[in-house]
C-alpha positions as a Markdown table, in Angstrom:
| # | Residue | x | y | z |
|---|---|---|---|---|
| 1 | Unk | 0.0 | 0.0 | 0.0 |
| 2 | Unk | 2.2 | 3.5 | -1.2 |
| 3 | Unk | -0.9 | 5.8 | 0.3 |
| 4 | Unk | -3.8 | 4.8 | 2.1 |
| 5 | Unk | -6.6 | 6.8 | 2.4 |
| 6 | Unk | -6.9 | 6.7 | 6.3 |
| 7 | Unk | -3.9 | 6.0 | 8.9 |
| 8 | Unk | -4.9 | 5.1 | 12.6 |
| 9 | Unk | -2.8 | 5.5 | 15.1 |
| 10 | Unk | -3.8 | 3.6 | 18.1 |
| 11 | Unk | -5.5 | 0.5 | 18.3 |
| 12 | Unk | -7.6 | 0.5 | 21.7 |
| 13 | Unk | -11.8 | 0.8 | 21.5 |
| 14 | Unk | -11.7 | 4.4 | 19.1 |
| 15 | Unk | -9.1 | 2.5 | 17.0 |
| 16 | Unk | -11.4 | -0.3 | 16.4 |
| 17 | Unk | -14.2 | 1.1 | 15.7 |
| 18 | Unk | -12.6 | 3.8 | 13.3 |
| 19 | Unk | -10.8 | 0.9 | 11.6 |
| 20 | Unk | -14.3 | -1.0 | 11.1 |
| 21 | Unk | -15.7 | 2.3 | 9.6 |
| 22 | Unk | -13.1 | 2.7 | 7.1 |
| 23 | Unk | -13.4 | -1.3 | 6.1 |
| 24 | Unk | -17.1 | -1.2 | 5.6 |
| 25 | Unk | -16.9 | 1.8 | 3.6 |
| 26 | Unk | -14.5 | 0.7 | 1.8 |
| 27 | Unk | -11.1 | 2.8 | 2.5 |
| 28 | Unk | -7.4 | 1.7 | 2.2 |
| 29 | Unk | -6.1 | 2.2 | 5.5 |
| 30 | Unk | -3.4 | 1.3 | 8.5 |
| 31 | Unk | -4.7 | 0.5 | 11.6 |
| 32 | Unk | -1.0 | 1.2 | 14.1 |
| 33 | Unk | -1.1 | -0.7 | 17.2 |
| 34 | Unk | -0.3 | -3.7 | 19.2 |
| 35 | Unk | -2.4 | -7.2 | 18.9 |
| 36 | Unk | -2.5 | -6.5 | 22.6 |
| 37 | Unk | -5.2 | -3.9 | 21.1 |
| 38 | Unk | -5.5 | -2.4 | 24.4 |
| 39 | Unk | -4.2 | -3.2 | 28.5 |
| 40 | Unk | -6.7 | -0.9 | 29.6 |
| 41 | Unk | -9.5 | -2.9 | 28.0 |
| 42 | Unk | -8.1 | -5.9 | 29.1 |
| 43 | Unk | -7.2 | -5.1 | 32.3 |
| 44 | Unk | -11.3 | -4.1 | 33.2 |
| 45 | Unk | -12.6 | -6.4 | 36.1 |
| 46 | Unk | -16.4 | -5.6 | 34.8 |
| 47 | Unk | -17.4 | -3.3 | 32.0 |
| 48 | Unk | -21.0 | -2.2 | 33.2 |
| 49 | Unk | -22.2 | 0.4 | 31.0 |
| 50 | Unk | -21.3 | -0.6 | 27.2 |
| 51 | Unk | -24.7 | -1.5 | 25.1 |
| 52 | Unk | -25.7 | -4.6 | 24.5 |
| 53 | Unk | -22.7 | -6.7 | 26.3 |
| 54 | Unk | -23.8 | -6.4 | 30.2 |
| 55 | Unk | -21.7 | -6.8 | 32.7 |
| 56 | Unk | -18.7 | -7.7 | 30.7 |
| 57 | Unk | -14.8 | -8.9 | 31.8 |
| 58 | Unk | -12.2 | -7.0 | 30.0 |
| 59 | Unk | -10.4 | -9.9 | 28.9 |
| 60 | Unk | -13.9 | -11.0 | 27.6 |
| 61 | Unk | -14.3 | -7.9 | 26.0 |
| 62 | Unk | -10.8 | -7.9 | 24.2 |
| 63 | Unk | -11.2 | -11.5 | 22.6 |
| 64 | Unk | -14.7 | -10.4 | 21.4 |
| 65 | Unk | -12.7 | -7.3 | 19.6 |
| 66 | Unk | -10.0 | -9.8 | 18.1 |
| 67 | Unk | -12.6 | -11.8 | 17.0 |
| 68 | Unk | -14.3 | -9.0 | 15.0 |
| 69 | Unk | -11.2 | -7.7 | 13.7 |
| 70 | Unk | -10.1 | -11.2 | 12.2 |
| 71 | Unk | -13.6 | -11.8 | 11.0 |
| 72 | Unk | -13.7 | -8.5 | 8.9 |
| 73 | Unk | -10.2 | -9.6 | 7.8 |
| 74 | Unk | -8.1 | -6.5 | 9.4 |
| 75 | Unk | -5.1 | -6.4 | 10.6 |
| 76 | Unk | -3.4 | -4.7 | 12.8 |
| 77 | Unk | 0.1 | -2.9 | 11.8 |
| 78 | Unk | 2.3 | -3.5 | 14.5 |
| 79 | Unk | 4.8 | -0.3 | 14.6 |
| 80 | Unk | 4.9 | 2.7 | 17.1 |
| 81 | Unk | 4.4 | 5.7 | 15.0 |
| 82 | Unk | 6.7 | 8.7 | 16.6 |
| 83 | Unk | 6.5 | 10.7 | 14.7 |
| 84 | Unk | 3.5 | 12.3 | 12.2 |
| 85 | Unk | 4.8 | 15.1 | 9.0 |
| 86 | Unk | 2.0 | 17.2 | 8.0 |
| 87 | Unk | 2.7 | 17.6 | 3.9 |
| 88 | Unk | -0.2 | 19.5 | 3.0 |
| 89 | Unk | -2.0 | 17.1 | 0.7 |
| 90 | Unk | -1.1 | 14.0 | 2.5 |
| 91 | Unk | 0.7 | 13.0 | 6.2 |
| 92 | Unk | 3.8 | 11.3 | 6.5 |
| 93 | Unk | 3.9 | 8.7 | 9.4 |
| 94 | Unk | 7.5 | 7.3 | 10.7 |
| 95 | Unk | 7.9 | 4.4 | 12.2 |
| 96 | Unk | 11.5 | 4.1 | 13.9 |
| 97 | Unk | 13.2 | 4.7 | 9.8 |
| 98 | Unk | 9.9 | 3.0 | 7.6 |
| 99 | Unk | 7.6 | 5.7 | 6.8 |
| 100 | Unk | 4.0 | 5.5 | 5.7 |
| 101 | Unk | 2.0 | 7.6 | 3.7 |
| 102 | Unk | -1.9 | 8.5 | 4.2 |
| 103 | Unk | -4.7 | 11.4 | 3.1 |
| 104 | Unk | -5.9 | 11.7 | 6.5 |
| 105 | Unk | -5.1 | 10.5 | 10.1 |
| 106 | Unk | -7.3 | 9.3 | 12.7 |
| 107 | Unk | -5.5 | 9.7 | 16.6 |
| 108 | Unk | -6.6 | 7.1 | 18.8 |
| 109 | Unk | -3.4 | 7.0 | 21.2 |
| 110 | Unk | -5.4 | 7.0 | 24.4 |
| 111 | Unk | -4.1 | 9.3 | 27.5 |
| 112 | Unk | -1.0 | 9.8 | 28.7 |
| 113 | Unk | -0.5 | 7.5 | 32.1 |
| 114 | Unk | 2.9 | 9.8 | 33.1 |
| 115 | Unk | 2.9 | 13.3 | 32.3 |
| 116 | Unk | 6.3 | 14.4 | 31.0 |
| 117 | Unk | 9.0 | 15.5 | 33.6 |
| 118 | Unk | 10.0 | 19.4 | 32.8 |
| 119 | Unk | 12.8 | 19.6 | 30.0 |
| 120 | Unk | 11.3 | 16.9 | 28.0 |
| 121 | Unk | 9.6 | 18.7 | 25.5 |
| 122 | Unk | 11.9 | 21.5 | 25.5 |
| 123 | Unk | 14.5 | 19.3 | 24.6 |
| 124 | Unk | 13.1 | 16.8 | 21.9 |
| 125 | Unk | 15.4 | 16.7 | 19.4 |
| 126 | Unk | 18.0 | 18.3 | 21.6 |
| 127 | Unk | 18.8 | 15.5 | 23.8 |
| 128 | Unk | 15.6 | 13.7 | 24.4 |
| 129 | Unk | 13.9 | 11.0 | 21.9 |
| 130 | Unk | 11.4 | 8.4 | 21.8 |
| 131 | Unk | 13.0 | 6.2 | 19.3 |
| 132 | Unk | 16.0 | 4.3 | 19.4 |
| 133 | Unk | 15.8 | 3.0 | 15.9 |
| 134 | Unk | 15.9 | 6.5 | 14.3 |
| 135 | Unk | 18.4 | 8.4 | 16.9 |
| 136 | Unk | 20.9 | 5.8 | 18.7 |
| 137 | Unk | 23.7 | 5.7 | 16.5 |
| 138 | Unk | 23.8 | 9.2 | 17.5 |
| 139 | Unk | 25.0 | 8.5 | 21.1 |
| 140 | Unk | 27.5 | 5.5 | 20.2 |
| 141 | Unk | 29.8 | 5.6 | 23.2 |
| 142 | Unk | 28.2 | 8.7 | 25.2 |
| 143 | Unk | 26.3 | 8.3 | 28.2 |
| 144 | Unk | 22.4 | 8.2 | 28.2 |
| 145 | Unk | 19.3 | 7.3 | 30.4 |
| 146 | Unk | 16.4 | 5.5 | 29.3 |
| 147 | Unk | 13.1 | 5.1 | 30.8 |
| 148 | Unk | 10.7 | 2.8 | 29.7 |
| 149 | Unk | 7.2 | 1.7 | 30.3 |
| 150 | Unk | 6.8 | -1.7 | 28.3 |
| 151 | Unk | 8.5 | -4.8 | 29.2 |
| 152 | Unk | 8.2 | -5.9 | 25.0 |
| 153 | Unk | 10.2 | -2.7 | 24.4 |
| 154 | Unk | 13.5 | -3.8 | 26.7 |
| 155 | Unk | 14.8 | -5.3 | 23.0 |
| 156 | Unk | 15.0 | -1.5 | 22.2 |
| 157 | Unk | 16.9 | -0.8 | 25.8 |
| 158 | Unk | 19.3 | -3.6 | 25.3 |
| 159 | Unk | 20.2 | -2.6 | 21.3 |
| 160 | Unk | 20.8 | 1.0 | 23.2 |
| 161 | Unk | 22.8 | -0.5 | 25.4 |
| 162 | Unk | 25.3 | -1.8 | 22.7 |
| 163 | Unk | 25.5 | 1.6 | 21.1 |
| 164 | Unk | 25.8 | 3.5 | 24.5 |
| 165 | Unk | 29.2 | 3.9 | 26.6 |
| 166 | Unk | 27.3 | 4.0 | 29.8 |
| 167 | Unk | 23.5 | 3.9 | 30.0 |
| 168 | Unk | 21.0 | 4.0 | 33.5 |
| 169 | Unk | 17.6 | 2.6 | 33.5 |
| 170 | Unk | 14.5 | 3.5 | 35.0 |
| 171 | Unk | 11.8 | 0.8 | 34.1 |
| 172 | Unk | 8.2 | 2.2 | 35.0 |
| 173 | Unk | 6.8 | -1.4 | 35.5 |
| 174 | Unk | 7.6 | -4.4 | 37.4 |
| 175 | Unk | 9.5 | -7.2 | 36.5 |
| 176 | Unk | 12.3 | -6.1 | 34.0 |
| 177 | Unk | 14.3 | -8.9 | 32.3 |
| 178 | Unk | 17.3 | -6.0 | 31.8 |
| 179 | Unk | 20.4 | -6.2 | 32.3 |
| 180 | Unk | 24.0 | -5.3 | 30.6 |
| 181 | Unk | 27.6 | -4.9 | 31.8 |
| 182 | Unk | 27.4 | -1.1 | 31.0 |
| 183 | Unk | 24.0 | -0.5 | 32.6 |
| 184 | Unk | 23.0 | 1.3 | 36.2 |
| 185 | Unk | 19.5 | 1.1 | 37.2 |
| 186 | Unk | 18.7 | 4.3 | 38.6 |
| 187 | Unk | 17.7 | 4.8 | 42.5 |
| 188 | Unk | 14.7 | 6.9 | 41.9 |
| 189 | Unk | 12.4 | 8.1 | 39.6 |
| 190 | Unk | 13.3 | 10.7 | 37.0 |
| 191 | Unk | 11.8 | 14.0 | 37.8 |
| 192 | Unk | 14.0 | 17.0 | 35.2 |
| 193 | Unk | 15.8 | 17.2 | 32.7 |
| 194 | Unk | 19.1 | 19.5 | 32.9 |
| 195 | Unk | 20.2 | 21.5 | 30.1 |
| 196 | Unk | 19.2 | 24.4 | 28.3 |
| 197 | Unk | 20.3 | 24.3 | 24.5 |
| 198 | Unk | 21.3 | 20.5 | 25.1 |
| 199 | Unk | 20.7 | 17.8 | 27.4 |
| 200 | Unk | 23.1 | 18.0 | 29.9 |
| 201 | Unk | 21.7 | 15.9 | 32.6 |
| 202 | Unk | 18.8 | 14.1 | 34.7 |
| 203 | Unk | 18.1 | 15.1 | 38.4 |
| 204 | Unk | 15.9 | 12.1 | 40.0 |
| 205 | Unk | 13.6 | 12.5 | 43.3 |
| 206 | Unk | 15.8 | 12.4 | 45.9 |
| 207 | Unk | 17.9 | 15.5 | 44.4 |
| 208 | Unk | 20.8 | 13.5 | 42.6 |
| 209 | Unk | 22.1 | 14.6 | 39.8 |
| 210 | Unk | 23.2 | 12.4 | 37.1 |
| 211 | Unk | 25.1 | 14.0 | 33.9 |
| 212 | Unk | 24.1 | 12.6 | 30.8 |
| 213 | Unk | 24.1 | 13.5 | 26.8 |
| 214 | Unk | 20.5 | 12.0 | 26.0 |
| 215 | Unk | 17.7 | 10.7 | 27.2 |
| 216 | Unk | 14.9 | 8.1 | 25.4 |
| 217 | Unk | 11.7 | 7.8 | 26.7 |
| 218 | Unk | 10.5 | 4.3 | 25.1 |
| 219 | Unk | 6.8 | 4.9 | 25.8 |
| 220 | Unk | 4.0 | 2.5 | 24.6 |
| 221 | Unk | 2.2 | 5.4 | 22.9 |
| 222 | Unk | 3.8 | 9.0 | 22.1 |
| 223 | Unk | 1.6 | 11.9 | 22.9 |
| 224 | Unk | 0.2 | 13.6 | 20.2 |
| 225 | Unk | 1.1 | 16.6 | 20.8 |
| 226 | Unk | 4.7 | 15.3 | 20.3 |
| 227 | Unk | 3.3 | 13.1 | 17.2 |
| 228 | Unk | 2.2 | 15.9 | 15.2 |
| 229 | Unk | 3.4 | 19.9 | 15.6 |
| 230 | Unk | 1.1 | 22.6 | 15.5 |
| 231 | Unk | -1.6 | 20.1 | 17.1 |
| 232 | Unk | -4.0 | 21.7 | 19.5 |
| 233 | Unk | -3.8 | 20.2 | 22.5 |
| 234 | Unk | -5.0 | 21.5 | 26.1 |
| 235 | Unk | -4.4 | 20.5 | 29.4 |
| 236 | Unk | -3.0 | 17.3 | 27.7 |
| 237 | Unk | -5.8 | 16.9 | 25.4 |
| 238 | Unk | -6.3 | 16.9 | 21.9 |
| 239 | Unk | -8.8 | 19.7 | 21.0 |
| 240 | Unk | -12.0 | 18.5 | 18.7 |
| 241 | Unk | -15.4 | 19.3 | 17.4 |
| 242 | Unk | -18.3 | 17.4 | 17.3 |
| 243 | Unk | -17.1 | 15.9 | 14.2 |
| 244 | Unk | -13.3 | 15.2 | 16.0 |
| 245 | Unk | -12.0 | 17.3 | 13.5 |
| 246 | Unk | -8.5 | 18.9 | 14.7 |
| 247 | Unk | -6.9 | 22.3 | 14.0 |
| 248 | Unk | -4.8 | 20.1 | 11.6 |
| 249 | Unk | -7.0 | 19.4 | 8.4 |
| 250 | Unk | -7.1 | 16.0 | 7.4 |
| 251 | Unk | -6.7 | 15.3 | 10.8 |
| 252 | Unk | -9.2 | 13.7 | 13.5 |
| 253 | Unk | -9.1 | 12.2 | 17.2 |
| 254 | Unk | -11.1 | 10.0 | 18.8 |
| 255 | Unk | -10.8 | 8.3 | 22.5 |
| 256 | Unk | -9.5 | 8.9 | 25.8 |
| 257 | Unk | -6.7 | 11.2 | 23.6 |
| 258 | Unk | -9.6 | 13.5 | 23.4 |
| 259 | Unk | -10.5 | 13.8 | 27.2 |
| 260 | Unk | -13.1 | 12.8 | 29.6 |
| 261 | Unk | -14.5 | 10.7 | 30.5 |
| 262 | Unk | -12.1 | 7.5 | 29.7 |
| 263 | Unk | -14.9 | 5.3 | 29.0 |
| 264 | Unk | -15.2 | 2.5 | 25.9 |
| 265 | Unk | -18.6 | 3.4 | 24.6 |
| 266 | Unk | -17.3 | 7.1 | 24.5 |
| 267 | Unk | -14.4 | 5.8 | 22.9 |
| 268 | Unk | -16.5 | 3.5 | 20.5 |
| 269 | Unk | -18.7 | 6.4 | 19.6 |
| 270 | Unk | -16.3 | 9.1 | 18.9 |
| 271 | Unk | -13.8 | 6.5 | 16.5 |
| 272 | Unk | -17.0 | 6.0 | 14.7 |
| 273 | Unk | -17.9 | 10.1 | 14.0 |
| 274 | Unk | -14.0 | 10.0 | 13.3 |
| 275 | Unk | -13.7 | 7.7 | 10.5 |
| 276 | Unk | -17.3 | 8.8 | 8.9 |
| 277 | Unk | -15.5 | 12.6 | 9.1 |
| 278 | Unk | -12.5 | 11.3 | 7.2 |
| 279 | Unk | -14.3 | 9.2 | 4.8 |
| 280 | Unk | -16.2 | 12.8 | 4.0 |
| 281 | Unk | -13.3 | 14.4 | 3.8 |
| 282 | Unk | -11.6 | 11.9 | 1.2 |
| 283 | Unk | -15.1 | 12.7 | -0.5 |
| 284 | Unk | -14.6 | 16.4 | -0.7 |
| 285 | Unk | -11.1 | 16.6 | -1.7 |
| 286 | Unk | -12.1 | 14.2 | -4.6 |
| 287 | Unk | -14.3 | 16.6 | -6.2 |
| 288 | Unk | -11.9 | 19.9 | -5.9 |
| 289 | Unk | -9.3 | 17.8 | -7.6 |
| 290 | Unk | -11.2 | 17.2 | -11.1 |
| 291 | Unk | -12.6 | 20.8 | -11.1 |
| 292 | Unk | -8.8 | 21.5 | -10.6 |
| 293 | Unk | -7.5 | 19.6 | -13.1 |
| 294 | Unk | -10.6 | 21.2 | -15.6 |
| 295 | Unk | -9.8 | 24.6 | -14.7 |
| 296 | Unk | -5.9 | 24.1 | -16.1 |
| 297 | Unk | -7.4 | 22.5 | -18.6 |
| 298 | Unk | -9.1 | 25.5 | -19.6 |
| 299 | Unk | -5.9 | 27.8 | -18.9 |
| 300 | Unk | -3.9 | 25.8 | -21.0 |
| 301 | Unk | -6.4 | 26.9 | -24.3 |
């Protein structure tokens, strides 16, 4: 597939739902996500309030959605976008170095867990990055901290590892596997990052100051904000209309990304308005492009 008509990013209830849209109306897409398709969902003791499945367990509720997928023959893209180009007639999607090409994007990336620590978005692409694909080779044999939130992204830590001099770890979850002759787990939880034109260091809880010359955040799910610039976003929240139509044309949200309240159904509902709004969209921008092309046409006599 070189260009799809709709990418989405996220692949929890809105994901789902928009990706169903876009099958049954018969779109090219990428549906970005994990076959996990979502912890939250699957973590759930007892969904109460979704219509027409009462009383429901979340992992219950997760094999019914990987049942529907696989019976409407979808499947699920496993990458971790980080990183979304705006081009003006199309967006640009990376995936560590693949990139993917689609008309319109549909965010479905759910809500940040952690909010970033202070420096970290003032130093992405200074210091700080959330993919070690795309920017490791750039600290082969300097010292670097990582922090990660996703046991099944430790591979990334440990090929890190091999490129870095020194590295320290903070794993946000528990059990880690990791381990490496040049690693140091750190003794507290990350709280700034130093440096003003650079990074320059990490200062942890308990006031300890570690110098450093990057920092990845290998993070489940990138914020949008960081995904796409120029995004609206308040209060950590992607901004939408009733039609979860962005700032960013061509662009829609959907889900918890969107705000309150984190429910499925809301979720559901709102991936639904958000692929039918793309699908019009694709509509739209198919009709100015003929009376385009007629109206060089007529220039050209």
């Amino acid at each position: 597939m070189n260009m799809a008509d709709i990418a989405i990013v996220g692949s929890g209830p809105a994901g789902i739902s928009a990706a169903l849209n876009a099958k049954i109306r018969n779109k090219s897409y990428y549906l970005f996500g994990t076959s996990a398709l979502s912890d939250k969902v699957r973590r759930s003791e007892c969904i109460s309030n979704y219509p027409g499945v009462a009383d429901v367990g979340g992992m219950e509720l997760y094999e019914k959605f990987t049942d529907q997928l696989s019976g409407a023959g979808i499947e699920i893209t496993e990458k971790r976008i980080t990183g979304i180009y705006n081009m003006g007639t199309y967006f640009a999607l990376l995936a560590d170095q693949e990139e993917f090409k689609a008309r319109t994007v549909i965010l479905a990336t759910g809500v940040e867990t952690v909010r970033p620590v202070p420096g970290e978005r003032e130093l992405l692409g200074r210091g700080v990055s959330y993919c070690a694909t795309c920017d490791g080779n750039l600290y082969r044999g300097k010292t670097i901290a990582v922090i990660c939130d996703n046991a099944e992204m430790e591979e990334e830590v440990s090929y890190l590892a091999e490129l870095a001099g020194k590295l320290y770890y903070r794993p946000l979850f528990k059990g880690s596997s990791f381990a490496a002759e040049n690693a140091e787990q750190l003794s507290g939880p990350l709280v700034k990052i130093l440096g003003e034109k650079r990074v320059s260091g990490i200062c942890l809880k308990d006031g300890t100051e570690v110098s450093v010359e990057g920092v990845f955040f290998l993070k489940e799910s990138v914020s949008p904000a960081v995904l796409l610039r120029g995004l609206k976003v308040e209060a950590g929240h992607v901004e939408v209309n009733r039609k979860m139509e962005t700032n960013v044309k061509g662009c829609y949200a959907a889900g918890d990304c969107t705000g309150t309240p984190y429910q499925i159904a809301k979720a559901v509902g709102e991936g639904n308005v958000a692929a039918h709004s793309a699908v019009k969209y694709l509509a739209e921008q198919m009709i100015k492009k003929p009376e385009k092309e007629e109206s060089v046409r007529k220039e050209d006599k």
